[in-house]
N, C-alpha and C positions, 0 to 999 in steps of 0.2 A: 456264669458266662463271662469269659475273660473276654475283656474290648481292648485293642490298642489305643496306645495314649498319642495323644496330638499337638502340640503346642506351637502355631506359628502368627506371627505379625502382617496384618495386609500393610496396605501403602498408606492406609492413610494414619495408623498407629496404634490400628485395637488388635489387641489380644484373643485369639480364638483356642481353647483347648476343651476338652474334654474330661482335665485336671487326677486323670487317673495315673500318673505316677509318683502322687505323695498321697501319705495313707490319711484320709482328713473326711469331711463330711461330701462329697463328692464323690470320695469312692463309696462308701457306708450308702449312701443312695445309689449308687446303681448297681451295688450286690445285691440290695432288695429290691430294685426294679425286676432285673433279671429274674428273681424267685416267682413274680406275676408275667414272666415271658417276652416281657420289652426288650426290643431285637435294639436297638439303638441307645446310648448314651447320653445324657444332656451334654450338647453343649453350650461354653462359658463365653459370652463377647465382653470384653474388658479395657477401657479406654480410662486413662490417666489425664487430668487437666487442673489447670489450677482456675481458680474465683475470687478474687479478691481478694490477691497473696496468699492464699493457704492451698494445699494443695488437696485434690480430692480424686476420687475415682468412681464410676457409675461400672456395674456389670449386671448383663441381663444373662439370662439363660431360660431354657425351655425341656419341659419333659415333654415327649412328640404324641401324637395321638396313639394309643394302643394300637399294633396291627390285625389286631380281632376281637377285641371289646370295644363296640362302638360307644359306648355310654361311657367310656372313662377320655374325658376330654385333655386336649390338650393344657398343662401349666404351666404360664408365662412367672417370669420373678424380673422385676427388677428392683436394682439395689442401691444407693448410693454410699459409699464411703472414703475411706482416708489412702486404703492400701488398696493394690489390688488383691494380693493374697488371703488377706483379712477379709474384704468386700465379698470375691468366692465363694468363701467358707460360709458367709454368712447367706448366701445366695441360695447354697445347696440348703444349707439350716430350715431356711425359710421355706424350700421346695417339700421339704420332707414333713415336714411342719401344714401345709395345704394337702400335700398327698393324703397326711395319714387323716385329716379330718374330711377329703371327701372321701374315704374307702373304709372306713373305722372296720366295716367287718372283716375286710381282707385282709387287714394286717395287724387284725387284733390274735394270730397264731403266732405272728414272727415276730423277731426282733426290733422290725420299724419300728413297729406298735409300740415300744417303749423308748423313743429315742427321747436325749440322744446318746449316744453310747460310750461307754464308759474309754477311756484309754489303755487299748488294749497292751501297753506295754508295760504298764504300772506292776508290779509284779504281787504288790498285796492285791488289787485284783483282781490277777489271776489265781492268787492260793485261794484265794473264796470262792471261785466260781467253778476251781477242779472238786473244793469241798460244798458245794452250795446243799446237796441234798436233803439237809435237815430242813433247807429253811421250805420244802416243798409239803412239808408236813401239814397238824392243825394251823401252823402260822403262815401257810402258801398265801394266803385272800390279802392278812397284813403285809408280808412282804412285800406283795405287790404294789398295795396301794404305796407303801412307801417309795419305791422305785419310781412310779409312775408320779410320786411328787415331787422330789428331787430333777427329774428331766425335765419337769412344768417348769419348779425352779430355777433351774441351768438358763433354760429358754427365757423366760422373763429375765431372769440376769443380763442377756449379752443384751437382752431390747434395751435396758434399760443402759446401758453401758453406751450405747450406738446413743440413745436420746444425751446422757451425759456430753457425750464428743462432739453431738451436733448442738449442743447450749456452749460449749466451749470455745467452736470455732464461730458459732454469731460474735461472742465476746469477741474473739481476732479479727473478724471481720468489721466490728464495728471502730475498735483500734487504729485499722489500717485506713480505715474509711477517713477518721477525724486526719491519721498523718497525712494520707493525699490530700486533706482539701489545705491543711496547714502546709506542706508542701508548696502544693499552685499558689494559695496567698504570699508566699516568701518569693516564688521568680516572680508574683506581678507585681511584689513591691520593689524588688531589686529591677524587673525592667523600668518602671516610676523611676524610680532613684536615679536611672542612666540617662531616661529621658530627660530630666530637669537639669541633670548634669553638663548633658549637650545642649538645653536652652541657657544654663549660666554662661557655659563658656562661647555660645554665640555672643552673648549681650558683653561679656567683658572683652571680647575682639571686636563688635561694633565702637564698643569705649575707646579701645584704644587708638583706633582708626579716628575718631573724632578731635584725638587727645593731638597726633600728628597732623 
């Protein structure tokens, strides 16, 4: 099911699209949405801000209620990160990642079922995948399970990579933290300094006044 893609800014600065004009894990989810009949699209709400000098970004998104499976509920993501593009990506990751564990049996025929998917433009690849037939052989069950470890592993990778960036940016934040308060302490010793300055030079024009 081809959906039009969407991308526009309301007033107050978030980012609304649909994300389906660059090929990434956003579209790879709602080609398998589509295959279970999902008439609609997730969309992406994405807002950029900074915290503490560093800059970050939150994106939620939602897969909608089934239009005729009432048992397959709605799935909420939200996400925090650095980029918006990056934060997306990892939004849809994470949607497809809840999908396929509450549906395991319906999408254990399709390609969800094994996300997440390889880069489809890599061209070793694709010489594999036009020759894959052997490996469907006595070695179909190992293959599999090999695939299905490698995507476990892809997935724990980027968590852990998000957990590395958010230990990074405490460290920034706690940096910027010690310079603001070293900051404020320097103008209240510079306004100190200015204050005494105008009590000295009150008391040496009192002097001088006394000296005449």
């Amino acid at each position: 099911m081809v959906a039009p893609s969407n991308v526009f800014w309301d007033h107050v600065g978030h980012l609304h699209t649909n994300v389906l004009h660059w090929e990434g894990f956003p579209n790879l989810l709602w080609d398998s949405l589509s295959l279970f009949f999902c008439t609609e699209p997730p969309q992406y709400d994405g807002v950029e801000y900074r915290k503490e000098g560093v800059s970050r970004c939150r994106v939620k998104m939602m897969i909608l209620q089934h239009p005729f499976r009432s048992q397959w509920h709605p799935i909420e993501v939200d996400v925090v990160g650095y980029r918006l593009v990056d934060t997306i990506e990892t939004a849809a990751l994470e949607a497809i990642h809840i999908f396929c564990n509450q549906h395991p049996m319906e999408v254990a025929g399709h390609p969800i079922g094994l996300f997440p998917a390889i880069d489809s433009s890599n061209p070793e690849w694709n010489f594999r995948i036009a020759h894959y037939g052997h490996m469907l052989g006595d070695s179909a069950e190992e293959t599999i399970r090999g695939v299905i470890r490698f995507m476990n592993v892809q997935h724990h990778y980027q968590i852990l990579l998000r957990r590395e960036m958010g230990q990074l940016t405490g460290v920034a934040q706690g940096h910027y933290r010690k310079a603001d308060r070293q900051v404020t302490r320097i103008v209240e010793l510079q306004a100190l300094v200015t204050e005494k300055d105008e009590i000295i030079a009150a008391r040496n024009e009192t002097i001088l006044h006394r000296e005449d």
